[in-house]
C-alpha positions in Angstrom: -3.1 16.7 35.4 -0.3 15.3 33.8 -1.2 13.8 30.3 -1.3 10.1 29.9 1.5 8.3 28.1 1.6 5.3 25.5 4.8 3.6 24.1 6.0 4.7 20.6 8.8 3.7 17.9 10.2 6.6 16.7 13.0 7.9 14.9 14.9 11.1 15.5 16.5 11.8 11.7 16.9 10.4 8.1 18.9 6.8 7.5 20.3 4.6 10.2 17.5 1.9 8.7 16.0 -0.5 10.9 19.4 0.2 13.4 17.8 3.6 13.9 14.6 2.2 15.0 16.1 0.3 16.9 18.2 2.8 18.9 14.4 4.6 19.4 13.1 1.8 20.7 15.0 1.8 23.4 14.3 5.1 23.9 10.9 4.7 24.3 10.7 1.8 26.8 11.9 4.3 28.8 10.7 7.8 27.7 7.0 7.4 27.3 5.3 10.2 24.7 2.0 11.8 25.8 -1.4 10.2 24.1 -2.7 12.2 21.5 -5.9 14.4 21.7 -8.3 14.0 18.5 -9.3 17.4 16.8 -12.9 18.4 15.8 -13.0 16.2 12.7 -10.9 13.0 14.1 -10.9 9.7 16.3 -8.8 8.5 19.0 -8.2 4.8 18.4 -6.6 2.5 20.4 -4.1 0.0 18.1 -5.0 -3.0 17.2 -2.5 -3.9 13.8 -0.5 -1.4 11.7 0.8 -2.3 7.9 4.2 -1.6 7.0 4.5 -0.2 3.5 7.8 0.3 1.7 7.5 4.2 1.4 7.3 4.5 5.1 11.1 3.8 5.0 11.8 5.3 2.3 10.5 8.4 3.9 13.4 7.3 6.5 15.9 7.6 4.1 15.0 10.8 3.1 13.6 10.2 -0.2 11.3 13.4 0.0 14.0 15.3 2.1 13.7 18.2 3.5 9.8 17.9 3.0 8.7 14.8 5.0 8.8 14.4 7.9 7.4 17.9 8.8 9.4 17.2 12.3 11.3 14.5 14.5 11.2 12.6 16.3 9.0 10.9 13.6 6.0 7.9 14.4 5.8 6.4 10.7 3.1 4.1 9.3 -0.4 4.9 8.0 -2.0 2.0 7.1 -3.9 0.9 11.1 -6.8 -0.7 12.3 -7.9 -0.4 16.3 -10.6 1.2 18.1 -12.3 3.9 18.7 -11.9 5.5 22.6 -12.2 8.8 21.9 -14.1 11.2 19.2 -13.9 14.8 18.4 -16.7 17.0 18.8 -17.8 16.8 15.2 -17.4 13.5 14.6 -20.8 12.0 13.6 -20.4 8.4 12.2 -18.4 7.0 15.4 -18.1 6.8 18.8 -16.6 4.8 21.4 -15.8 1.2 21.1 -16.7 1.2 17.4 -13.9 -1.3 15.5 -12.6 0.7 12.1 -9.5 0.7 9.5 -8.1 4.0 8.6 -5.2 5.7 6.7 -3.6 8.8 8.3 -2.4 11.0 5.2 0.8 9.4 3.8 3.4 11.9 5.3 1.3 12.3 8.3 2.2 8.9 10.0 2.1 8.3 13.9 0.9 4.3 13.1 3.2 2.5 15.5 1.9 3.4 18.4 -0.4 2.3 21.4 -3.1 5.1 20.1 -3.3 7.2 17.0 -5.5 9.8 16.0 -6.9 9.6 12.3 -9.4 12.0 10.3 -13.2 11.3 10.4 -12.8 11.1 6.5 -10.1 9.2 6.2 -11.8 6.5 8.9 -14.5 3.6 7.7 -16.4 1.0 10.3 -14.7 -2.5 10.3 -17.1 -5.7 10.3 -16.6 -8.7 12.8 -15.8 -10.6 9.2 -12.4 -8.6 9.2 -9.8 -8.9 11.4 -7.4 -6.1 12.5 -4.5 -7.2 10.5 -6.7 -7.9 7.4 -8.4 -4.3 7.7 -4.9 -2.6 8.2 -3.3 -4.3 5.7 -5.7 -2.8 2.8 -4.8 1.2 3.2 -2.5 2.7 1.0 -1.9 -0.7 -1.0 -5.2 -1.2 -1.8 -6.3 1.8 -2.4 -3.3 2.6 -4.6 -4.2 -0.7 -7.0 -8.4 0.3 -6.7 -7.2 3.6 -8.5 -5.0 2.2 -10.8 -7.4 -0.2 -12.3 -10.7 1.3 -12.0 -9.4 5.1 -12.4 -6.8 4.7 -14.8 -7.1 1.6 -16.6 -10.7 1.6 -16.6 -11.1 -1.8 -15.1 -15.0 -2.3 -14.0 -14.8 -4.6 -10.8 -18.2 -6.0 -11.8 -16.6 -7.7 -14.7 -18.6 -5.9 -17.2 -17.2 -3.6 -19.7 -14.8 -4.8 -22.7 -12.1 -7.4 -21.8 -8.6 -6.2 -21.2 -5.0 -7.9 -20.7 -3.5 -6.5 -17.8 -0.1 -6.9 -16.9 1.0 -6.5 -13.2 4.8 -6.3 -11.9 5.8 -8.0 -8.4 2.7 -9.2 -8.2 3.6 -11.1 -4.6 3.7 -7.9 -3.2 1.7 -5.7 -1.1 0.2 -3.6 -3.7 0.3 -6.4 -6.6 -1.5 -8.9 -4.7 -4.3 -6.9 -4.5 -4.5 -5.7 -7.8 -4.3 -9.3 -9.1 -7.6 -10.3 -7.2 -8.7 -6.8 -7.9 -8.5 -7.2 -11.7 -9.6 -10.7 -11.9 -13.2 -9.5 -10.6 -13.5 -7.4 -13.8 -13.5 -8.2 -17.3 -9.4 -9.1 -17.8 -6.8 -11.7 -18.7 -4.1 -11.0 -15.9 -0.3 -11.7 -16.7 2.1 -11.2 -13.6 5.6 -11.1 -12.6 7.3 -12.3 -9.5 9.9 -14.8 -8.8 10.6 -17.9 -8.8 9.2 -19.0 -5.4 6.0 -17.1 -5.9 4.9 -18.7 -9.0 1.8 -20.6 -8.1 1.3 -18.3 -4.9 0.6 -15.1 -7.9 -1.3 -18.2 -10.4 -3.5 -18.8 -7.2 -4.5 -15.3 -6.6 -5.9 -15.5 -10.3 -3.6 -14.6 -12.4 -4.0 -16.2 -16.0 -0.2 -15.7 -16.9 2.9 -15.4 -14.7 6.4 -14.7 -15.6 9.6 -15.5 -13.3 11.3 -12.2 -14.4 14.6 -13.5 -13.3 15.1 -16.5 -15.0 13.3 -16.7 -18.1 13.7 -14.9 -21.6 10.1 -13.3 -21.5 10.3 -12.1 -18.0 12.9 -9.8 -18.6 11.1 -9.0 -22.0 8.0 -8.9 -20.3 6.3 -11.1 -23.1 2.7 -12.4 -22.5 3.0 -16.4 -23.2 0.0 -16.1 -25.3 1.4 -13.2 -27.1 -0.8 -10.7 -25.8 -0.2 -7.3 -25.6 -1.1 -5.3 -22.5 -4.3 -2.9 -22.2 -2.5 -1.4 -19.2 0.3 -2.7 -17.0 0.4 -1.5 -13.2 3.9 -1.1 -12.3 5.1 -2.2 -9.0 8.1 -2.2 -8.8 11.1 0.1 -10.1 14.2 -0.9 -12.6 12.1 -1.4 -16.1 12.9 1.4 -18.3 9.9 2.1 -20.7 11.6 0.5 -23.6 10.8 -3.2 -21.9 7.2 -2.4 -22.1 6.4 -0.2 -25.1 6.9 -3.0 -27.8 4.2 -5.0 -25.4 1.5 -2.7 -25.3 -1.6 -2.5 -27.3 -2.0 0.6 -29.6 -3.6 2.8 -26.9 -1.5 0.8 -23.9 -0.7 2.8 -21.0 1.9 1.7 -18.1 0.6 2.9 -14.6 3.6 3.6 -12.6 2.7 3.1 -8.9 6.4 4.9 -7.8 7.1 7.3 -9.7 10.5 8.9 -10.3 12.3 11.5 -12.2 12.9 9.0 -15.1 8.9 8.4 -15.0 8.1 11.9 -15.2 10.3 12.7 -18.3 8.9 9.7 -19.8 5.0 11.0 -19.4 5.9 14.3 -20.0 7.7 13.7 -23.4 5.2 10.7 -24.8 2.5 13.6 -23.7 4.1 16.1 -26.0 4.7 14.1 -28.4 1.1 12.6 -28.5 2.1 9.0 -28.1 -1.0 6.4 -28.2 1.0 4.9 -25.7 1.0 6.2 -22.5 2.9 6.1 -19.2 0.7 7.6 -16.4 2.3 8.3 -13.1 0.1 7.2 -10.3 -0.3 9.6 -6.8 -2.4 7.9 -4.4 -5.9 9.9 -3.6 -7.2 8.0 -0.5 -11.2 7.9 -0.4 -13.2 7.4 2.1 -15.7 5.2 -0.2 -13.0 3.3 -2.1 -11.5 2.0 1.1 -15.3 1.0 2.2 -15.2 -0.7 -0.7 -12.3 -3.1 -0.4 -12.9 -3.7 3.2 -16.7 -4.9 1.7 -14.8 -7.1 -0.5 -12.4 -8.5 1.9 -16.0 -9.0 4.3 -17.1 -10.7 1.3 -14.6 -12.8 0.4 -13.7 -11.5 -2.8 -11.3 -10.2 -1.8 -7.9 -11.6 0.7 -5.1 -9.6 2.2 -1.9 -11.9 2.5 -0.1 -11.6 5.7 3.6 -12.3 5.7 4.4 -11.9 9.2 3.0 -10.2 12.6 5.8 -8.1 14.8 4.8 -6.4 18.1 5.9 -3.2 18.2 9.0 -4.3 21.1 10.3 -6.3 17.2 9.3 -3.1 14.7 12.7 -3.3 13.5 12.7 -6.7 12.3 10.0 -5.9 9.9 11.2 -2.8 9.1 14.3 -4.7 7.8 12.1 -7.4 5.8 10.4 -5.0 3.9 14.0 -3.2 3.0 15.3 -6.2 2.0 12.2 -7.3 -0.1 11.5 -10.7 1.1 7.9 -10.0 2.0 5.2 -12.1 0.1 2.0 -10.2 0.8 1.7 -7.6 4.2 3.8 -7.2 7.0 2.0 -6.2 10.3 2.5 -4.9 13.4 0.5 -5.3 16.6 0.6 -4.3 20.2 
């Protein structure tokens, strides 16, 4: 029996940006790829929203060449939300028809597709309160803001515990916006960056502080308004060498670097030696099963809000792909069928 076949995007090699997308596109509105079967431990789920994130194209440019992606042609994205048609045989906690979110591995991908397969693990139930775009959007971005602040900067999201100032960088985008409304259910004074347009979007997510870092003297300085320094300061974006935040952090301050590089690493490494107070800690996501349950309970309970910048079905993947590049996305960009 010949095996049943579901559109795609794919790309073949590294660069060519959203143009190489594009040229697989076409590719697969002709050349169909075969469904894929779930293993023991996983779920066949048919789409119903995928989240872009920005390392999914910077896998495409080969930031972690020769490593990732283990083959091409290459599905990326690994943040989806759809349902369940199929299950393994050793899947216990779903079967067919049930609604769920789920991350497949970051290097893994195979997220823009009609159907993906995802671990049993890596999988969690999604309520009627959250929609497919608001449970696919939380994945890797949330998750990676969840560990930050309750992991590394000890945040409780209870609120209890001593208060902290927290400062968070592009706090408009995917990962910041989340850890903005994250932080501001614990015990914290929240200052942000973002720019100019994204001012009172960032104040209205809670944030007790925000600086435009382009235009003002403490926004490039990073200098709380109230002359705060920072607890901990979750880091996402890139281009702020350490010496812009040391002179702003508390004695035992530590910056949480969501994307860390070379530079990063020989900044930890010699503040470690050197048994600085202060502290930069590189960040590698470690996707849980129960922290994920966790912010989809929040967004269920409205304490929590995913921000969606813009839907694309997958026929348009390239024009979000080319958004995100640029990095004129306030919030999540999403994909759907």
């Amino acid at each position: 029996m010949a095996a049943k076949l579901m559109r795609a995007v794919r790309y073949s090699g590294y660069g060519g940006g959203a143009a190489g997308l594009e040229a697989e596109r076409m590719d697969w509105q002709h050349d169909e790829v075969p469904v894929p079967c779930p293993a023991k431990d996983e779920v066949l789920v048919k789409l119903e929203a995928a989240s872009l994130n920005p390392v999914d194209w910077k896998i495409q440019e080969g930031v972690l060449r020769p490593l990732f992606p283990r083959k091409f042609p290459h599905i990326p994205v690994v943040d989806v939300a759809g349902e369940v048609v199929e299950v393994g045989s050793g899947v216990k906690d779903f079967k067919a028809g049930d609604k769920v979110v789920s991350i497949l591995g970051t290097f893994n991908g195979g997220g823009l597709a009609e159907y993906f397969v995802a671990k049993e693990s890596l999988t969690v139930s999604r309520p009627a309160e959250v929609s497919a775009a608001e449970g696919a959007a939380l994945p890797l971005a949330g998750l990676t803001a969840h560990q930050a602040l309750t992991q590394v900067a000890g945040i409780n999201l209870d609120g209890t515990g001593p208060r902290k100032s927290i400062l968070i960088t592009a706090a408009s985008g995917g990962v910041g916006h989340y850890a903005v409304q994250l932080a501001k259910l614990g015990n914290t004074h929240i200052t942000a960056t973002c720019g100019e347009r994204n001012i009172d979007f960032v104040k209205s997510l809670g944030a007790d502080e925000v600086l435009d870092y382009n235009k003002t003297p403490d926004g490039a300085a990073l200098k709380s308004p109230s002359d705060r320094k920072y607890d901990a300061v979750i880091h996402c974006t890139t281009g702020i060498p350490w010496s812009n935040f040391e002179p702003n952090l508390s004695t035992n301050g530590k910056v949480i670097d969501i994307t860390p590089n070379f530079g990063s690493m020989v900044t930890f490494a010699v503040k470690k030696l050197t048994f600085c107070k202060k502290q930069l800690v590189p960040l590698f996501i470690n996707s849980k099963r129960e922290n994920l349950e966790c912010l989809v309970g929040l967004v269920k309970e409205g304490k929590l809000k995913t921000v969606i910048d813009s839907i694309y079905p997958l026929s348009k993947a390239e024009d979000g792909w080319t958004k995100s590049i640029h990095g004129h996305a306030t919030g999540k960009i999403i994909f759907e069928p």
